[in-house]
C-alpha positions as YAML, in Angstrom:
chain: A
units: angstrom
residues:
- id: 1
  name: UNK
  ca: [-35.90, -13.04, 20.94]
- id: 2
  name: UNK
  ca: [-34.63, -10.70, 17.75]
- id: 3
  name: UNK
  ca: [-31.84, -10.76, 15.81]
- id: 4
  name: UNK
  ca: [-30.36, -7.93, 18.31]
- id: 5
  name: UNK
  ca: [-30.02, -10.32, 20.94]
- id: 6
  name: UNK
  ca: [-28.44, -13.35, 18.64]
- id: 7
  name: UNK
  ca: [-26.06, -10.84, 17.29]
- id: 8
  name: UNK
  ca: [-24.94, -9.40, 20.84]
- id: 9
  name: UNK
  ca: [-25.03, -13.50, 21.65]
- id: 10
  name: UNK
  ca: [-22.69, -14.03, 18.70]
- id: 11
  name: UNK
  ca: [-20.18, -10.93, 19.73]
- id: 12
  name: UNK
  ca: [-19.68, -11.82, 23.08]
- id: 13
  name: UNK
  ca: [-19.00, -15.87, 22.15]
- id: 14
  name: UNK
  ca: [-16.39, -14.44, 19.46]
- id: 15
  name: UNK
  ca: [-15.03, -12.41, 21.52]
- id: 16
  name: UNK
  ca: [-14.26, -14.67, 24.52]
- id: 17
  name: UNK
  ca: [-15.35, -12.40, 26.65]
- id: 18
  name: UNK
  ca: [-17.70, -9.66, 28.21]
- id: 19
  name: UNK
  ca: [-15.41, -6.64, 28.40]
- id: 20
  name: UNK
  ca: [-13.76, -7.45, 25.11]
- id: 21
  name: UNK
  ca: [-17.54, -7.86, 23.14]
- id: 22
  name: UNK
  ca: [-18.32, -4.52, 24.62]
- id: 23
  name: UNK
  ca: [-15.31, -2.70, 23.30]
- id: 24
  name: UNK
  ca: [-16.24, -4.26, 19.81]
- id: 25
  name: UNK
  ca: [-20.09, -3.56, 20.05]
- id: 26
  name: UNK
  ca: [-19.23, 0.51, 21.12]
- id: 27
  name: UNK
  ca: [-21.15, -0.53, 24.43]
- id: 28
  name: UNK
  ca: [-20.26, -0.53, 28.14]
- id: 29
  name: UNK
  ca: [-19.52, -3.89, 29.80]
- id: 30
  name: UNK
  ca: [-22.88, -3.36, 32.17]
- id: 31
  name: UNK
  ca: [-24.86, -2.74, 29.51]
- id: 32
  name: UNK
  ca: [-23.80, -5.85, 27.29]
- id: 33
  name: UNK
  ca: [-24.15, -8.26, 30.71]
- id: 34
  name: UNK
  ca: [-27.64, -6.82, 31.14]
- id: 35
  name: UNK
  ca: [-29.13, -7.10, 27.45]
- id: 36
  name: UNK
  ca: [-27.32, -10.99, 27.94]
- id: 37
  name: UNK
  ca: [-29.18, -11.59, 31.20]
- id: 38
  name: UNK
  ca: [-31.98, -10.32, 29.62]
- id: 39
  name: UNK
  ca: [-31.92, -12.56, 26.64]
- id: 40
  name: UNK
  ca: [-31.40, -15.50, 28.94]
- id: 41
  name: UNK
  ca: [-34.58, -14.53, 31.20]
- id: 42
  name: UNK
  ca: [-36.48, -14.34, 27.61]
- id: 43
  name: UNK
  ca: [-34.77, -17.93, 26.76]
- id: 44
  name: UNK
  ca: [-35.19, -19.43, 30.52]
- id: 45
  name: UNK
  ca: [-31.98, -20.72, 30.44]
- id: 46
  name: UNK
  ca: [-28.41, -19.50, 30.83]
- id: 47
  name: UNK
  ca: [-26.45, -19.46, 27.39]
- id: 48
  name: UNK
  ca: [-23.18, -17.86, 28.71]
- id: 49
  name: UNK
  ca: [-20.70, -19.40, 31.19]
- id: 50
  name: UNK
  ca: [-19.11, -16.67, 32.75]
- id: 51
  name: UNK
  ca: [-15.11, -16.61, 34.27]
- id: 52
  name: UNK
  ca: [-13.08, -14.04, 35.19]
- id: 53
  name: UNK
  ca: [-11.21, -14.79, 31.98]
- id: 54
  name: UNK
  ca: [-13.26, -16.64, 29.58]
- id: 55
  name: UNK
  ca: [-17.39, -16.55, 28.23]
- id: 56
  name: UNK
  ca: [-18.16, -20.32, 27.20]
- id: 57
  name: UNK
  ca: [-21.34, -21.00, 25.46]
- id: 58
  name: UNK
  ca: [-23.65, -23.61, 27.20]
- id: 59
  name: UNK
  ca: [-25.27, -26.33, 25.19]
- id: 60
  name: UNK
  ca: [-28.25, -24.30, 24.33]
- id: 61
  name: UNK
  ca: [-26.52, -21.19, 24.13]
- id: 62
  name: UNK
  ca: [-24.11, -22.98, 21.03]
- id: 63
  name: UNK
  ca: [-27.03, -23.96, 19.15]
- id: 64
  name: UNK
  ca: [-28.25, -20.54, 19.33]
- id: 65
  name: UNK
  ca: [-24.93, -19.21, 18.52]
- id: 66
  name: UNK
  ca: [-24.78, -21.12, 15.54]
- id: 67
  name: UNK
  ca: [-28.10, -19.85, 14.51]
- id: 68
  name: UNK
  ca: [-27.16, -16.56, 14.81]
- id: 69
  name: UNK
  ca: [-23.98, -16.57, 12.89]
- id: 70
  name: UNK
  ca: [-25.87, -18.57, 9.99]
- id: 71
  name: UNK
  ca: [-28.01, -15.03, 9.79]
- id: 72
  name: UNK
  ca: [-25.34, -12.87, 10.01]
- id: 73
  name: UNK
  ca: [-23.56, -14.32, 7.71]
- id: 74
  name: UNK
  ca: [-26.86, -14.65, 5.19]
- id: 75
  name: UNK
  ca: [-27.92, -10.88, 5.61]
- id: 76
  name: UNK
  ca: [-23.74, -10.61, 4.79]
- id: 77
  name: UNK
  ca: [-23.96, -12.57, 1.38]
- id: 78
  name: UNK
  ca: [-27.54, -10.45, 0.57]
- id: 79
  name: UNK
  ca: [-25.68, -6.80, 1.70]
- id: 80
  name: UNK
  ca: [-23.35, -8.14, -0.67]
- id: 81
  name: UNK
  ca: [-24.98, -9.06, -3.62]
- id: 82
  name: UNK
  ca: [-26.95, -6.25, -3.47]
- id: 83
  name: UNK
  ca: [-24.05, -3.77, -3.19]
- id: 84
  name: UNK
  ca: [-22.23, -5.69, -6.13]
- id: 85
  name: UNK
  ca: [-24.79, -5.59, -8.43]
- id: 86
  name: UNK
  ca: [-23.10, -4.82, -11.98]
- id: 87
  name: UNK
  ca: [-20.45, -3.52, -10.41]
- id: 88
  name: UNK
  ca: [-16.73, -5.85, -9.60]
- id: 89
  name: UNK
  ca: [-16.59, -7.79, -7.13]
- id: 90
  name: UNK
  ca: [-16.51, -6.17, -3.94]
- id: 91
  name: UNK
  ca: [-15.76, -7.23, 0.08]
- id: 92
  name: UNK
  ca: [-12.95, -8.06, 2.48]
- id: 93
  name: UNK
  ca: [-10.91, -11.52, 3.32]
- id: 94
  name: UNK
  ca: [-8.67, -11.48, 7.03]
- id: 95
  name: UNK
  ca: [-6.32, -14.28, 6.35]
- id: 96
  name: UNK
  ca: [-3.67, -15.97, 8.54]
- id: 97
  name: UNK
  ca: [-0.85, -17.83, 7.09]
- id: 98
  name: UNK
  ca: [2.47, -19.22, 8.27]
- id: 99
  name: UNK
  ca: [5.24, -16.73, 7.95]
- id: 100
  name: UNK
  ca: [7.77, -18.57, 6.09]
- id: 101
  name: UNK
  ca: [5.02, -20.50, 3.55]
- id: 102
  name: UNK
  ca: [3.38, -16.71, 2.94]
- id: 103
  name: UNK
  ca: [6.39, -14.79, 2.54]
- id: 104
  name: UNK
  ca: [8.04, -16.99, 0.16]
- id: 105
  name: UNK
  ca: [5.24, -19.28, -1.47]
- id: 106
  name: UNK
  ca: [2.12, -16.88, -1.14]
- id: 107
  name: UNK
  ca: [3.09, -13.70, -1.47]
- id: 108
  name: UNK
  ca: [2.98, -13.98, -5.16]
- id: 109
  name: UNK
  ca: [-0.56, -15.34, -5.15]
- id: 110
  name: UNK
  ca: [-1.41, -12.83, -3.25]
- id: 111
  name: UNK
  ca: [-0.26, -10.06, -4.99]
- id: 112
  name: UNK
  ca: [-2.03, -11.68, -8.12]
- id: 113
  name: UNK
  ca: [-5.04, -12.67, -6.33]
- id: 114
  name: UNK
  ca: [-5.00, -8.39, -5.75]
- id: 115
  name: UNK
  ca: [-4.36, -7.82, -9.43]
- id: 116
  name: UNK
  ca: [-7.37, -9.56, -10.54]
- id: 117
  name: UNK
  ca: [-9.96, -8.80, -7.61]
- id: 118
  name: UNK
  ca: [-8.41, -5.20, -6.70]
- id: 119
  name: UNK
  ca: [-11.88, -4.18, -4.95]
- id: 120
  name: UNK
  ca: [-11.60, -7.40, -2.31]
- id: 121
  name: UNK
  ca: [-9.29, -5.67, 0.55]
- id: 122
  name: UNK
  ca: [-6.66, -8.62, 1.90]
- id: 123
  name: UNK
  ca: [-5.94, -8.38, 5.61]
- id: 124
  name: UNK
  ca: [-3.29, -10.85, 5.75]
- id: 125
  name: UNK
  ca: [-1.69, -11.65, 8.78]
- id: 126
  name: UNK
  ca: [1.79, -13.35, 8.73]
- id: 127
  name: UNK
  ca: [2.26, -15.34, 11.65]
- id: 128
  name: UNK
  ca: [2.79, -19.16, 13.02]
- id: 129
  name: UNK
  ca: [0.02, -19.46, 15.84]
- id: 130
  name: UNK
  ca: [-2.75, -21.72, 15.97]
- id: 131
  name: UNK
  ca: [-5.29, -20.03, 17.53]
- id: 132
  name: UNK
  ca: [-9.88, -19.97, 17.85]
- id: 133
  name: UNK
  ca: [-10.25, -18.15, 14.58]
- id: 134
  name: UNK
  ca: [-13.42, -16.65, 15.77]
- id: 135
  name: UNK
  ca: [-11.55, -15.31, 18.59]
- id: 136
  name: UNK
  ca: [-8.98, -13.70, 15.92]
- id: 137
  name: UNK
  ca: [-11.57, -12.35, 13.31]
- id: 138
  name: UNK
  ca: [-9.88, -14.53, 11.09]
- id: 139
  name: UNK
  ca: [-11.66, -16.04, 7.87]
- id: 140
  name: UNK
  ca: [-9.05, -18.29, 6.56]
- id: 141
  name: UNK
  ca: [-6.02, -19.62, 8.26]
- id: 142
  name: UNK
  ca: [-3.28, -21.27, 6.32]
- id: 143
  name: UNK
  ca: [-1.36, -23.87, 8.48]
- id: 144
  name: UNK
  ca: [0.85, -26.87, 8.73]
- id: 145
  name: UNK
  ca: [-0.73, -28.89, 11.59]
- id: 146
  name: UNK
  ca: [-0.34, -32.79, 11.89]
- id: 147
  name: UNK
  ca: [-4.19, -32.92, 11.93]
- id: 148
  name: UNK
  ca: [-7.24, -30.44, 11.32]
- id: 149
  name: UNK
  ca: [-9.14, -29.13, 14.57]
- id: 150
  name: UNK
  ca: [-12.11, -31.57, 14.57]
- id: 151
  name: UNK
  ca: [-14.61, -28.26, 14.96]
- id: 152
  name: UNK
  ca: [-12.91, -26.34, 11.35]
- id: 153
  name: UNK
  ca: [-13.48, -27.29, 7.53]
- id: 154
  name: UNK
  ca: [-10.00, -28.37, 6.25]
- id: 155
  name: UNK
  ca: [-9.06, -28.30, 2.68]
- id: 156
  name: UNK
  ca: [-5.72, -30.19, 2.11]
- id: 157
  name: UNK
  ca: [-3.07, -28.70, 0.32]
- id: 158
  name: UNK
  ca: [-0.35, -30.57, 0.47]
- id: 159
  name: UNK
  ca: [2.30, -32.31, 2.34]
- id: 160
  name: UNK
  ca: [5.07, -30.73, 3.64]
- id: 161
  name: UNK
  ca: [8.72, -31.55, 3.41]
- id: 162
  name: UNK
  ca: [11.55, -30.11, 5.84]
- id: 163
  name: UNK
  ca: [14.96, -30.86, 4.82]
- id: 164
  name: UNK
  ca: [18.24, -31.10, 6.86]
- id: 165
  name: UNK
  ca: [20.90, -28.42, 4.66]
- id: 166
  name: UNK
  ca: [24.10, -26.80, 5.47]
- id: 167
  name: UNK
  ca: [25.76, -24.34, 3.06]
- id: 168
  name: UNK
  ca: [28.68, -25.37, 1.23]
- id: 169
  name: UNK
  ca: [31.41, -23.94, 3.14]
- id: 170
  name: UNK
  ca: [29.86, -25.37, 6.22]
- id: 171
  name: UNK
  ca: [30.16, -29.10, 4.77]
- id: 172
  name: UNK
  ca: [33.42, -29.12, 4.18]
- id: 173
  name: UNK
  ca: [34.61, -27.38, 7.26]
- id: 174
  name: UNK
  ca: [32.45, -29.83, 9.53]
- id: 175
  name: UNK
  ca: [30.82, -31.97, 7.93]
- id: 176
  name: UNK
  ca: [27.30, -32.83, 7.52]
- id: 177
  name: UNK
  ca: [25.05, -35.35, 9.87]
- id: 178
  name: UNK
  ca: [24.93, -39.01, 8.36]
- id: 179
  name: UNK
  ca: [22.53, -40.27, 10.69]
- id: 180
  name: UNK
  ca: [20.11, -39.17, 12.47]
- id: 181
  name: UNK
  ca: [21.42, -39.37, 16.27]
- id: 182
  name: UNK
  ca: [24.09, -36.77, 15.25]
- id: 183
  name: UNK
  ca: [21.79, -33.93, 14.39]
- id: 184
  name: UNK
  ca: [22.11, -34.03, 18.71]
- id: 185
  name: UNK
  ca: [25.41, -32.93, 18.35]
- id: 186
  name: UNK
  ca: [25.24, -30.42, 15.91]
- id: 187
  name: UNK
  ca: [24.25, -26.46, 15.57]
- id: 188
  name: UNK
  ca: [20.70, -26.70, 14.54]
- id: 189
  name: UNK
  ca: [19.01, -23.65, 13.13]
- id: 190
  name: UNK
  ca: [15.09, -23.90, 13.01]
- id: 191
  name: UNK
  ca: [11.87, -22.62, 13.91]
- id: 192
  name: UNK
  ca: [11.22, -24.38, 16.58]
- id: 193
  name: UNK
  ca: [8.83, -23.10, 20.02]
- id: 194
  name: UNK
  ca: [10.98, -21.46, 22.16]
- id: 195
  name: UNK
  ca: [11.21, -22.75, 25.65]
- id: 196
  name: UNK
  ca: [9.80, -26.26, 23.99]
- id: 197
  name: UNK
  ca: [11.67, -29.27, 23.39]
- id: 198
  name: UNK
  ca: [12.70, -29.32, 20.03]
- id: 199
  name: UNK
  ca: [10.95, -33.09, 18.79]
- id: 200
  name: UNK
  ca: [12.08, -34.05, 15.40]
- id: 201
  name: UNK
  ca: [9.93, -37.34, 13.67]
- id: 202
  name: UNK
  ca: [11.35, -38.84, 10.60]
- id: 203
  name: UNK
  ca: [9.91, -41.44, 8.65]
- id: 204
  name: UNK
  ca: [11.78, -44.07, 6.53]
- id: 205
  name: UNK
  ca: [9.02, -46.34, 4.91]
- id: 206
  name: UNK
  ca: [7.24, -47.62, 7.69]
- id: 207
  name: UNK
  ca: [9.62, -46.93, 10.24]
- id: 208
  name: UNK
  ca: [9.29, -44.06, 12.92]
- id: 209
  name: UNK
  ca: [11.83, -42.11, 14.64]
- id: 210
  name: UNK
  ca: [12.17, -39.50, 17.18]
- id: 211
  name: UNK
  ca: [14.98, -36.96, 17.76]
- id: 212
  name: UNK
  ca: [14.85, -34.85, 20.65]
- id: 213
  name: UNK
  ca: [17.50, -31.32, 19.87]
- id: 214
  name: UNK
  ca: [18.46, -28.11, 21.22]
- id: 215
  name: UNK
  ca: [18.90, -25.44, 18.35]
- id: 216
  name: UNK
  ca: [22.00, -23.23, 18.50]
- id: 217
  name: UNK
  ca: [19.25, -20.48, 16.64]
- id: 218
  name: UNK
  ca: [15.51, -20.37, 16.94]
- id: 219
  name: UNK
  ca: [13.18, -17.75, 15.06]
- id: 220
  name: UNK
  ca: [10.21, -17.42, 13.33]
- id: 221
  name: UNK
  ca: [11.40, -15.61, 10.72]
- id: 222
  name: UNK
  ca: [11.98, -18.00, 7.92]
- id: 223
  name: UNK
  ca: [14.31, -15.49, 5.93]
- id: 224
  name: UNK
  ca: [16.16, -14.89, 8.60]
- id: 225
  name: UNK
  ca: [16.44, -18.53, 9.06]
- id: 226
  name: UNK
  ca: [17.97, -18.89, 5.29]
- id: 227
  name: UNK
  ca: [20.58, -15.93, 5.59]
- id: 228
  name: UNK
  ca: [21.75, -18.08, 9.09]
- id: 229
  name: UNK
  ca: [21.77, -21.46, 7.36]
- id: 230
  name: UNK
  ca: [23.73, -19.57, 4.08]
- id: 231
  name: UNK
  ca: [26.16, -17.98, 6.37]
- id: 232
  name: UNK
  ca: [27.59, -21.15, 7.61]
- id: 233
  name: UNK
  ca: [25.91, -20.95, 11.18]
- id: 234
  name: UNK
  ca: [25.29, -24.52, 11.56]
- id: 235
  name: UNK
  ca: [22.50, -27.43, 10.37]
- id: 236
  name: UNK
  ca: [19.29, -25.99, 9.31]
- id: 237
  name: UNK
  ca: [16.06, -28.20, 9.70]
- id: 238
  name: UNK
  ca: [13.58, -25.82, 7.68]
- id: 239
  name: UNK
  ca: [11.03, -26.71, 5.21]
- id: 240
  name: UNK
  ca: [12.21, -27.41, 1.30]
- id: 241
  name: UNK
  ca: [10.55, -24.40, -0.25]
- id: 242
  name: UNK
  ca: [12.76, -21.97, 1.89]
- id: 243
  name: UNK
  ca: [16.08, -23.41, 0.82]
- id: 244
  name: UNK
  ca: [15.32, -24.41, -3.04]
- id: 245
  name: UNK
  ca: [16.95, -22.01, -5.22]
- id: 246
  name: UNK
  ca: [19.84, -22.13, -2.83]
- id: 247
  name: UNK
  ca: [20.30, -25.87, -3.28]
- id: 248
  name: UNK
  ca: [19.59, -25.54, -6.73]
- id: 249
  name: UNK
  ca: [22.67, -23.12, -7.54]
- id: 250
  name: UNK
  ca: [24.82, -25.79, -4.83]
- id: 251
  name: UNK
  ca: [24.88, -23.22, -2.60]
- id: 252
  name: UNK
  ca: [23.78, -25.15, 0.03]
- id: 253
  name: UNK
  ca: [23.52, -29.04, 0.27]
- id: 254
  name: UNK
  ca: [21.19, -31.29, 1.91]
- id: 255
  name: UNK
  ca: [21.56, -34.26, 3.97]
- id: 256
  name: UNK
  ca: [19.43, -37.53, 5.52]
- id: 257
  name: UNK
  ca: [17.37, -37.17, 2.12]
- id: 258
  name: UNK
  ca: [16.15, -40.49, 2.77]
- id: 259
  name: UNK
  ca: [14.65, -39.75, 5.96]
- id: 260
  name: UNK
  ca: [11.17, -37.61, 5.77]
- id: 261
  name: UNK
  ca: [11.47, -35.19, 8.55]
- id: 262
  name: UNK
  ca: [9.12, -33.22, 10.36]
- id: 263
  name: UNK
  ca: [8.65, -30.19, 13.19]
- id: 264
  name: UNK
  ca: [5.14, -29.22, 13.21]
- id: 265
  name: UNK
  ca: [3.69, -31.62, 11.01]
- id: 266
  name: UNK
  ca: [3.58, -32.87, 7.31]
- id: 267
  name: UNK
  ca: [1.05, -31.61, 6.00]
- id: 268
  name: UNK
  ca: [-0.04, -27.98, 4.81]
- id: 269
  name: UNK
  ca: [-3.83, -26.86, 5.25]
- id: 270
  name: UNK
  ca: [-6.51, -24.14, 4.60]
- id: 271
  name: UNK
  ca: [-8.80, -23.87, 7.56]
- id: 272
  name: UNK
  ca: [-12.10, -21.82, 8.43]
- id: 273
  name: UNK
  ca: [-15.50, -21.81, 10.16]
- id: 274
  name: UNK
  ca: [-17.97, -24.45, 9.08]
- id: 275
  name: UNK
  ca: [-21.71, -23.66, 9.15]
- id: 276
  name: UNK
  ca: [-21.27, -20.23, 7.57]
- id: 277
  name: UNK
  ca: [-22.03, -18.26, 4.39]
- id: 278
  name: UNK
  ca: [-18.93, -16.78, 3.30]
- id: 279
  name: UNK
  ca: [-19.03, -13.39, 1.12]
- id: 280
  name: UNK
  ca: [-18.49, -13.98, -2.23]
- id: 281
  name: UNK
  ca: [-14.96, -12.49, -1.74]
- id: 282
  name: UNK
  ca: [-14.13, -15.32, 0.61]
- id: 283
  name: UNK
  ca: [-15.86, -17.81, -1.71]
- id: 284
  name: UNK
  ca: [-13.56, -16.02, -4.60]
- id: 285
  name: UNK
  ca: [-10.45, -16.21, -2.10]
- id: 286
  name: UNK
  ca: [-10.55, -19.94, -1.54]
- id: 287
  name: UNK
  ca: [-10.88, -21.22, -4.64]
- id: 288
  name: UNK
  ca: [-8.19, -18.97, -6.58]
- id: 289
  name: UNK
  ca: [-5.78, -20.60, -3.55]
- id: 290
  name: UNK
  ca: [-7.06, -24.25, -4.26]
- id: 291
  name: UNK
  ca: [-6.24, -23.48, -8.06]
- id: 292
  name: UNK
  ca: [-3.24, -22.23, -7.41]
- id: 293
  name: UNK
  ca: [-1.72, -25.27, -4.95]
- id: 294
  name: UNK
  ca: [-3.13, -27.86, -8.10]
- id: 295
  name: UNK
  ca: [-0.83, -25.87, -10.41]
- id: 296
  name: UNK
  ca: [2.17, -25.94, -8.68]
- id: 297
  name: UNK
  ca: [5.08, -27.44, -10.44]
- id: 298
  name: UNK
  ca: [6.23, -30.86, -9.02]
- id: 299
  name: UNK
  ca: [8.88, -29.07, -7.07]
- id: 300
  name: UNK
  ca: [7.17, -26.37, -5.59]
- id: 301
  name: UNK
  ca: [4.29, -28.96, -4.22]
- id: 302
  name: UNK
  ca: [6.38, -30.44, -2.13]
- id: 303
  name: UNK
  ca: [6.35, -27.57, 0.18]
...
């Protein structure tokens, strides 16, 4: 066994599957199944569970997986530190975060995270899937979950609060929702999974509720959301950061503020691989973000 073999191990698990490790590694998909089934004669034991959709790593073939992305990821930092030596710090981050949370919280971090590190390339991604990092090529994923994937690291940061606003001109031509059960009556604009029930929890000290809605608007697009919600379109259930400034001016006013409500869950996290090296870049990456959520103002942490 070489380091070949774990690394052509490692593509194919990453990628999912045969055909799409072979498009990666330059190579045809016969010639990546035979250097696998070559590997597993050297091994005497089969590593890769093949379907006609899906490679799965066997028990052996995991630990071996694992051992070869602990050396890529090694000969990664050394490449690194060698190629950085005296000079600024160098390398690449692919990051995933929510689309509302890094268009309207992150983007400045970002931006200054660029300012100070301007040879680290950002591939940031802005979108609201959870999905197998590995499988993405993703380093870091930013995401509001109500708990961490058991097999990532998770670094908390922070809970998140979605309110219930209208704008101004909508309250006084309707009204707004005093309790909860009429949120099922009224125009709800959210982000919510289309073709999904839309389940609303909200929490009131110890006690648990559950509203099940039909928005009159659904979209990912959290600034799309905000224009809907500030032209009067109906009840928006979005998270506090988005609507802030807007409530702040008393543009827009909020309602069941005793209630803590939540979508997809209520609290915000940074996610990514466990058992590996990261560049120096990443290493950089992470903790600038960390630094950044502890020095939020009291408002802004909220979100």
């Amino acid at each position: 066994m070489d380091l070949q073999s774990l690394t052509l191990l490692v593509e194919i698990l990453d990628a999912g599957n045969l055909s799409e490790a072979a498009r990666r590694l330059k190579m045809t998909r016969a010639n990546v199944s035979y250097h696998l089934n070559q590997l597993e004669r050297s091994v005497g034991a089969q590593l890769v569970r093949r379907t006609t959709r899906r490679a799965e790593p066997t028990e052996i073939g995991l630990r071996l997986y694992q051992h070869g992305l602990a050396i890529q990821s090694e000969l990664a930092a050394a490449r690194e530190s060698v190629t950085t030596l005296g000079q600024s710090l160098l390398g690449r981050v692919r990051l995933s975060v929510p689309s509302g949370y890094g268009q309207i919280v992150m983007s400045e971090w970002l931006i200054d995270f660029k300012r100070q590190y301007p040879g680290i390339v950002l591939d940031v991604l802005f979108e609201n899937r959870i999905e197998d990092l590995l499988r993405d090529e993703v380093d870091i994923a930013i995401r509001v979950i109500p708990e961490p994937p058991q097999n990532l690291v998770a670094r908390d940061l922070g809970p998140v609060r979605y309110v219930a606003c209208a704008s101004r001109e909508y309250a006084a031509q309707h009204g707004l929702p005093m309790q909860l059960d009429q949120l099922q009556s009224a125009p709800v604009v959210t982000a919510a999974v289309i073709g999904r029930q839309l389940r609303v929890a909200a929490y009131q000290g110890e006690e648990r509720r559950e509203v099940v809605l039909e928005p009159t608007l659904i979209s990912e697009n959290f600034l799309f959301l905000r224009q809907a919600i500030l032209a009067g379109l109906g009840i928006g259930l979005v998270p506090d950061y988005l609507m802030n400034d807007d409530v702040r001016r008393g543009d827009v006013l909020t309602t069941l503020d005793d209630w803590r409500l939540s979508i997809f869950g209520t609290q915000m996290y940074m996610l990514y691989m466990p058992n590996r090296q990261h560049t120096r870049a990443t290493r950089t990456f992470i903790d600038f973000i960390l630094a950044r959520v502890r020095g939020l103002s009291p408002v802004a942490s909220e979100a």
